[in-house]
C-alpha positions, 0 to 999 in steps of 0.5 A: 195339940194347939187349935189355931183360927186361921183365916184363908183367903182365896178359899174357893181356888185350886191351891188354897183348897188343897192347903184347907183340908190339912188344916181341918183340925184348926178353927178356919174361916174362908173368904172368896170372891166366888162367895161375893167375899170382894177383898179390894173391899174393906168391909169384908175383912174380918174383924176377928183375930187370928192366929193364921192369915193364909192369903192366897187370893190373887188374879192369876194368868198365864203370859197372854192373861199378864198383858190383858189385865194388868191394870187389874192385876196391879191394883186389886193384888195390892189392894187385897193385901193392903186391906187385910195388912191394915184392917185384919187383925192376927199373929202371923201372916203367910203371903203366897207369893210366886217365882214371878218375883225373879222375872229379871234375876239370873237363874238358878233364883236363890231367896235373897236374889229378889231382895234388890232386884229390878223391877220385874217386867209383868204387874203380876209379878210386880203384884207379888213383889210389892206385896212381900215389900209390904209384908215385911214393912208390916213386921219392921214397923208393928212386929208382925211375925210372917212367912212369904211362901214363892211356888214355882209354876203349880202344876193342877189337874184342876185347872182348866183350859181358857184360851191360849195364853190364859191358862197356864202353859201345861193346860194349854198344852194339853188341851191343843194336843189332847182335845184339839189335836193341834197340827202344827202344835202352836207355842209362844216364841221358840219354846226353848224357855225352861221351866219347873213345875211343882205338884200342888198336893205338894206344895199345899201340904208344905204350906199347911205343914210348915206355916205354923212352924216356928222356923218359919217365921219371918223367911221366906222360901222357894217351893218347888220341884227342880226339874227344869223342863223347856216348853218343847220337851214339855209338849214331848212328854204330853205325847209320850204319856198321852199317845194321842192317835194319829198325831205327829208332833210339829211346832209353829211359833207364835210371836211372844211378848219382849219380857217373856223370862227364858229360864226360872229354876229354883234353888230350894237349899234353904227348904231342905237346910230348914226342914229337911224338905224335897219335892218327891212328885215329879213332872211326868207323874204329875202330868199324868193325872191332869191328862188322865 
C-alpha cells in the first residue's frame, strides 16, 4: 500500500480531526491556527511538497455569525487559499468547500447548479465559491490535479454552544431546549426553512476514503445525507429524543436576515454513480449522541 505525505490544514477543528485518523498510515503534517499556524500568513506555509493538500481551515458560523464577521470571513477564507495555491507545493489539491455555494440556486442542488450561479448572498458562502474558482484556475493554468468536496450542514457532538446564531442550528437548538429549557423556544423567522444534516464520522471517513481515489480527481462532489428536515421538526425530534422534563414545546419568531436560504437539499447522484456512496447515518441517530 502507497504511503502518501499529506499536509492537513484546519487540523485542530472537528472535521479535519475525524478526517486524521483515517489517514494515520500516511506521512502527515498539520497546520492550525489554534497552534499559532496563522495560514493568511505566507510564512507558514510549507515548503515541503505533497502528495495531498486536505484544506479544511476556514471561519465557519452559524447565520448570526455570516453577518457579524464577514469582512473577515471574505478575507482571511480567500487569503488561506490564496496562500497555499501559490506557495505550497503538491499533487493534488482537496478543497473542503460547503453547500453555502448553492445560497441562490433552486433545490434539490445537483454539482454543476453552482457553475454559473448568482453570486451567493453571505461572504461565506461567497468564500467558498470563490475559492473553488480559484481551485480550478490553478488546474486550467499549471495542471494541478484536485477535488472540491461540498458537505451539506455537518452535524458534530463536538460543537459546542455560543450564542444564538453563532453556533450551527442544531447546538443551538439543543442547547435553548435541553440546558436552558427555553419556553417559548426562540427561532430565526418562521422555522419552516429545510435543511440536511449529515454525520461528520461519515463525512470524514468519505473525504480520507475517496480523496486518493483516482475518480476523484478533478470533481466535484455533493456530501451529505438527504434527509430534509425543517428547522421546527428540527426541534420536534430534539424533544422527542431528549424528553426534557416538564417542557411544553412552543415557538417564538425572531426576525431573520432577507438572505436566509429557505431550502438546501441535495442531490448526491453523482457520489453513489461514482462510488457507490450513501449516507447510512440519519438525522435521528445522529442527533442522539450530541444530546447524549
Amino acid at each position: 500500500m502507497d504511503r502518501y505525505k499529506i499536509l492537513i490544514t484546519g487540523s485542530l477543528g472537528s472535521l479535519a480531526s475525524m478526517i486524521i485518523p483515517h489517514l494515520k498510515k500516511h506521512t502527515i503534517l498539520c497546520r492550525d491556527i489554534y497552534n499559532g499556524q496563522d495560514l493568511t500568513n505566507p510564512n507558514w506555509i510549507p515548503t515541503e511538497e505533497f502528495d495531498l493538500i486536505i484544506h479544511c481551515a476556514a471561519l465557519i458560523y452559524g447565520v448570526v455569525g455570516f453577518h457579524k464577521c464577514p469582512a473577515d470571513i471574505l478575507a482571511d477564507n480567500i487569503l488561506m487559499t490564496i496562500n497555499l495555491l501559490k506557495y505550497a507545493k503538491c499533487k493534488k489539491f482537496v478543497y473542503i468547500s460547503s453547500s453555502m455555494v448553492y445560497e441562490r440556486c433552486l433545490a434539490p442542488h445537483k454539482e454543476e447548479d453552482a457553475d454559473y450561479p448568482l453570486s451567493p448572498f453571505t461572504d461565506y458562502g461567497l468564500s467558498k465559491y470563490i475559492c473553488e474558482r480559484l481551485v480550478k484556475a490553478f488546474h486550467e493554468q499549471y495542471g494541478l490535479t484536485y477535488t472540491i468536496w461540498r458537505p451539506f450542514n455537518i452535524i458534530t457532538p463536538y460543537e459546542k454552544p455560543k450564542e444564538t446564531g453563532v453556533s450551527h442550528a442544531n447546538v443551538d437548538l439543543i442547547e435553548k431546549i435541553m440546558v436552558k429549557k427555553q419556553m417559548p423556544l426562540e427561532i430565526f423567522g418562521d422555522g419552516e426553512q429545510i435543511r440536511c444534516y449529515t454525520s461528520i464520522y461519515e463525512t470524514a471517513e468519505a473525504i480520507a476514503k475517496f480523496s486518493l481515489d483516482p475518480r476523484s480527481d478533478n470533481q466535484t462532489f455533493n456530501l451529505a445525507n438527504c434527509e430534509p428536515i425543517s428547522m421546527k421538526e428540527l426541534a420536534r425530534l430534539i424533544v422527542n429524543i431528549g424528553k426534557p422534563k416538564d417542557y411544553q414545546l412552543t415557538f417564538k419568531s425572531l426576525p431573520i436576515y432577507g438572505d436566509d436560504v429557505r431550502a438546501r437539499i441535495p442531490d448526491v447522484s453523482k457520489m453513489k454513480e461514482t462510488f457507490g456512496w450513501e449516507a447510512k447515518i440519519k438525522i435521528h441517530q445522529s442527533l442522539k449522541e450530541c444530546i447524549g
